[in-house]
N, C-alpha and C positions, 0 to 999 in steps of 0.2 A: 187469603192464606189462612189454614187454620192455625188456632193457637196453637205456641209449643205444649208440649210435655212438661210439666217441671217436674226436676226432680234433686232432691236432698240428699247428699252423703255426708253423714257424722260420722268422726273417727275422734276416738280420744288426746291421739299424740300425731301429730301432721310431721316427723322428725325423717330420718333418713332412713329407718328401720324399715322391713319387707311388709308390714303390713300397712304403710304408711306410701309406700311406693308404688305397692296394687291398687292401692285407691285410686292416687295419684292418677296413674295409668289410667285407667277407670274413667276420671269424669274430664281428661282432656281427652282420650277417645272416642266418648259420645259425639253421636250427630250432632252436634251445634244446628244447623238447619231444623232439628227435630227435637230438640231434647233442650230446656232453660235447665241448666244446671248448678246448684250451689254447694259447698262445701264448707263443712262448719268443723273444727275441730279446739282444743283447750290447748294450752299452753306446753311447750317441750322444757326439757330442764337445762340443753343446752343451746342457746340462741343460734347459732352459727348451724345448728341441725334445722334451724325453720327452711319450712319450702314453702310459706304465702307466696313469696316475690312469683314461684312457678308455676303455684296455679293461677293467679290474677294474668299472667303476662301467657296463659294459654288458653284463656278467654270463659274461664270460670269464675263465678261470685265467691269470695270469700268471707265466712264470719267467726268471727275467735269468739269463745265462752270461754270467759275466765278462771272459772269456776270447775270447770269439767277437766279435774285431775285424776290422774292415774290411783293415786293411792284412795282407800276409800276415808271419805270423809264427810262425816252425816252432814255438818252446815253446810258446804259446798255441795255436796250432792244434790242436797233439800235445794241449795239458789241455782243449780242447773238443769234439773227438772225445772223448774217454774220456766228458766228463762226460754229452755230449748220448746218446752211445750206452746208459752206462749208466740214466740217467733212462728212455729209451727201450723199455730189457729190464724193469725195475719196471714202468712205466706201462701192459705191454700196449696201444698203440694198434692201433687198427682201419685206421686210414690218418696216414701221415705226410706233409704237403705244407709243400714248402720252396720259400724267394724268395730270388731274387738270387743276385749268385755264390759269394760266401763261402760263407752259410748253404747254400746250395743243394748245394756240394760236401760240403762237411763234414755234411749233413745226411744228405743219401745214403747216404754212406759209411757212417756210424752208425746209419741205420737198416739198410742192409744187416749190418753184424755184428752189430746185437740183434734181428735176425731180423722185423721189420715186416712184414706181409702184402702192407701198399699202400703202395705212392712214389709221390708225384705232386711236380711241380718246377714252379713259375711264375719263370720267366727275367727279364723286367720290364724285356727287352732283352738285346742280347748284348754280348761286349767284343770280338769279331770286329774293328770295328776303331772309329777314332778317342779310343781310350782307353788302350793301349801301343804300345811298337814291335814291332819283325817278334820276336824272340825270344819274347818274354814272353807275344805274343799267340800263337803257334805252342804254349806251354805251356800255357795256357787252354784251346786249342781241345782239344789231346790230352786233357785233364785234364775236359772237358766230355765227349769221346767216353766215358771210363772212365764218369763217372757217368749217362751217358744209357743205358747199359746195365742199370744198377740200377733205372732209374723205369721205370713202369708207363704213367705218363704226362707228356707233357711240355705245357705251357702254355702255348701263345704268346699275346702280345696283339692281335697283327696276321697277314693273311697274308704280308707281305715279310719278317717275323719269322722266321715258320714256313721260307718258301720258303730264307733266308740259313743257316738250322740244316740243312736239306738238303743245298744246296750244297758245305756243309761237310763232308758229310758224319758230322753228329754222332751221325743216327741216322734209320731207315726213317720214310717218310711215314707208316706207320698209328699211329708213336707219339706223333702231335702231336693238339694239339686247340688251338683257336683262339679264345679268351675274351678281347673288350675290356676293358681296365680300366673299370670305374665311376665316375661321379661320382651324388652325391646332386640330383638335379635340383632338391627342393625348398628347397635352401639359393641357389639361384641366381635368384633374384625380382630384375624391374626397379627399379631405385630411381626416388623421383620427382624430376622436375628441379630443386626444391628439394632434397631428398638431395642430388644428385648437384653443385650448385653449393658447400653445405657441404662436401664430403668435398675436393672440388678446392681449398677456401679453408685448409683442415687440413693439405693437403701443401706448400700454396704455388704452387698454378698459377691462373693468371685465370679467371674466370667463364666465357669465350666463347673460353678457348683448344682445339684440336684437340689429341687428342689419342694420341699410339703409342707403347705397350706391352708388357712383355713381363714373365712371372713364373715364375721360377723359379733354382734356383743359381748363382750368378757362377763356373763351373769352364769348363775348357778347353773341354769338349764339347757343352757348348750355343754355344760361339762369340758373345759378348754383344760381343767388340768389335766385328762387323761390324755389330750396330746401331750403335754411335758412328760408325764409320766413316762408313756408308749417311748419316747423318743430317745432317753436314754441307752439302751440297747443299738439303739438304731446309728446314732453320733458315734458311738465307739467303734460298731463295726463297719460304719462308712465315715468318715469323717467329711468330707467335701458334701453332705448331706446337710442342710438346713432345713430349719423351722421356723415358718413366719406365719404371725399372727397378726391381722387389718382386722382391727378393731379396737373399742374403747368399752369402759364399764368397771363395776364397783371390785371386781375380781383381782385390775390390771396390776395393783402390786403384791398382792400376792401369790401371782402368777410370776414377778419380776424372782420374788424371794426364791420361789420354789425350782425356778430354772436355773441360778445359784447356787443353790441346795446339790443340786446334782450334775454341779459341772458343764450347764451349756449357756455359759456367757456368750462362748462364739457362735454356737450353732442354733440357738434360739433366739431369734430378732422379734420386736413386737414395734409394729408400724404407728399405733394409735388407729384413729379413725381416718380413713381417706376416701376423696370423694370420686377419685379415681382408680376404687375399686375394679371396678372393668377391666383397667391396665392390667394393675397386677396380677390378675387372676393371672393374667398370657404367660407369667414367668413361672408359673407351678407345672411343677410335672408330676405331681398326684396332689387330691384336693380331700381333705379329712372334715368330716361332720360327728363328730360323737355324743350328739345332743342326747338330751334325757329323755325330750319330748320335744315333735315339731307338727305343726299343722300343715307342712310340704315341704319347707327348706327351700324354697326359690333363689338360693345360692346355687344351689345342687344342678339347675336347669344353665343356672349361667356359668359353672366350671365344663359342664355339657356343651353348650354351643362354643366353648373353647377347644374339644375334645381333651379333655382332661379326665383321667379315672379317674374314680370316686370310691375312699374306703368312708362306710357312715353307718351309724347305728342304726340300727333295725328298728327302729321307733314310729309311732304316728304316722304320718302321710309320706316318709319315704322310701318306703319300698314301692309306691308309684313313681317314682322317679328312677330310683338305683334298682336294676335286676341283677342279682347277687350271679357275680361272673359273667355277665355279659357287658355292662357297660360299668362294674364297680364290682364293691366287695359288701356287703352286710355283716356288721359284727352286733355280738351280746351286749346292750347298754352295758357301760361301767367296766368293760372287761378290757384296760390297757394291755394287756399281753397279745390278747386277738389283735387289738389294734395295730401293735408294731406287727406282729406276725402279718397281715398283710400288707401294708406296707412295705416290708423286707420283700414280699416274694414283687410286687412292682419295681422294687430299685432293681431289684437281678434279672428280670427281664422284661427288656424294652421291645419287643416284640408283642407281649402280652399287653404294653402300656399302650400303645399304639392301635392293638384292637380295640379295646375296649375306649379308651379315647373317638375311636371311627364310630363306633356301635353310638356315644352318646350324642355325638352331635345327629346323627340320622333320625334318633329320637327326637332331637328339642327341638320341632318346628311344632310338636302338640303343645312348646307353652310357649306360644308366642303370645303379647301384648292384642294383638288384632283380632288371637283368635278368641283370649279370655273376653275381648269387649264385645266379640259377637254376640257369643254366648248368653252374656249377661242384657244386652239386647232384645236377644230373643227372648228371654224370661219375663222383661218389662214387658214386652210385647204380648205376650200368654196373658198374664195379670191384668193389663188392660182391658183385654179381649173376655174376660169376666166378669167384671164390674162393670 
């Protein structure tokens, strides 16, 4: 039998975030038959967010670096370059692919000095912009052109993705390759209206209330108070209308105050984090994304395989997912008025909510889980097949 493949994914934060779940996805999909696979990632901030237990118990090697944290930090940085490069010169891998920006640099880099064959980088979005200011982001970029020279190949999740790494000039079109994020379709089953009346009774919202949505981290750059903002208008002229938020993050109380501020104690509910996201989604009857900036929104595929409309900013990689009046709406980052204004025209009619709900799920079999790990298969496979 010939030897496997080996191969290496470093991510910086192994937690329950999207880009931490397409990895995920990623190296327990690989051929096991064909593919020795390990997974190394640094520590999460919240314990109860680790997913070791998942990837060990789905028959991948796991190794933690302690040291390989999110925030930058030269002595830590400086002892996980050393540690990752030198694991890297032992391990012999066949191909080394790294996520996000942390790991992604520092990944690079050390597999460039232990001499790797193959670099491959899944981005999982860029920090181009709505996530520092003009300095900081001017050092990213430069510090992204250094490492786009080391890889072989570069990842995008979306074409706006790919097009913005262009622009930038981070590095020639032939080194990009264009892989959606996955989600597992078959964890995404309708619930029945029974279900779905208990689950609403669980969170606290009425039997026959309406309901708008959104899941993911309460941080600057999904912009979560422009749902609070939008919603106001919306509570008053529907009242049996609710607002729920599944999710956690540094935002969450002043997102508490701000929903206070303008009167929806009742109709703004915030879940925290749950791990049965999936569920919830089934109780939304419209799903809101107003982020600043996204490298796909792999939310947006799984409000889709629910047939759920979608109103969501026009940003980054989702307008690959949402087509503005076919399966959702597109609005102006930052513009709350656009937002309730669609919204409002979804709660008045359930006709139009219904098409477009039909339109998304017809779409999401292009991100399924199976199809992103072909994809990424066939890549390794090209790379091989040149070295």
């Amino acid at each position: 039998m010939p030897d496997k493949i080996k191969v290496l994914h470093i991510i910086t934060r192994l937690d329950k975030g999207g880009s931490a779940e397409n990895t995920f996805l990623t190296v327990k999909g690989l051929d096991k038959e064909k593919y020795d696979v390990t997974l190394m990632s640094g520590p999460v901030d919240d314990p109860s967010q680790e997913r070791r237990k998942q990837v060990e118990d789905s028959g991948v090697r796991y190794i933690h670096i302690s040291k390989l944290v999110r925030n930058i930090n030269v002595l830590y940085d400086s002892i996980a370059l050393f540690k990752i490069s030198r694991f890297l010169a032992k391990g012999k891998f066949d191909i080394v692919h790294t996520h996000t920006s942390k790991a992604g640099l520092l990944g690079r880099f050390a597999a460039k000095l232990a001499g790797s064959p193959r670099i491959v980088h899944t981005s999982h979005g860029h920090v181009f912009f709505g996530y520092f200011g003009p300095l900081k982001t001017k050092i990213f970029i430069l510090l992204e052109k250094l490492a786009a020279r080391i890889a072989d190949k570069i990842v995008t999740l979306t074409s706006r993705e790919k097009s913005d790494y262009i622009s930038h000039k981070i590095a020639g079109e032939e080194k990009f390759v264009i892989i959606h994020s996955g989600i597992e379709l078959s964890k995404y089953q309708e619930l029945s209206q029974d279900e779905k009346i208990k689950l609403k009774k669980e969170i606290g919202l009425p039997e026959n209330s309406f309901v708008v949505g959104t899941v993911g981290r309460l941080v600057p750059v999904k912009a979560p108070e422009l749902l609070i903002k939008a919603s106001q208008p919306i509570f008053t002229q529907y009242p049996d209308t609710y607002f729920v938020f599944a999710g956690d993050g540094p935002l969450k109380e002043g997102l508490h105050t701000a929903a206070k501020e303008i009167g929806g104690e009742k109709n703004i509910v915030f879940l925290g984090w749950r791990d049965d996201a999936h569920r919830i989604l089934s109780i939304f009857d419209v799903f809101c994304l107003p982020s600043l900036n996204e490298g796909m929104g792999r939310v947006l595929a799984e409000a889709m395989a629910h047939g759920i409309p979608i109103v969501a900013s026009e940003v980054g990689g989702i307008p690959d997912l949402v087509i503005h009046e076919k399966n959702g709406f597109l609005v102006p980052p930052q513009d709350p008025e656009e937002l309730a204004k669609c919204i409002q025209i979804l709660i008045a009619d359930e006709e139009k909510r219904k098409k477009m709900g039909d339109e998304g799920k017809k779409m999401v079999s292009r991100f399924s889980s199976d199809n992103m790990v072909k994809k990424i298969a066939d890549m390794y496979e090209e790379l091989l097949s040149q070295k």
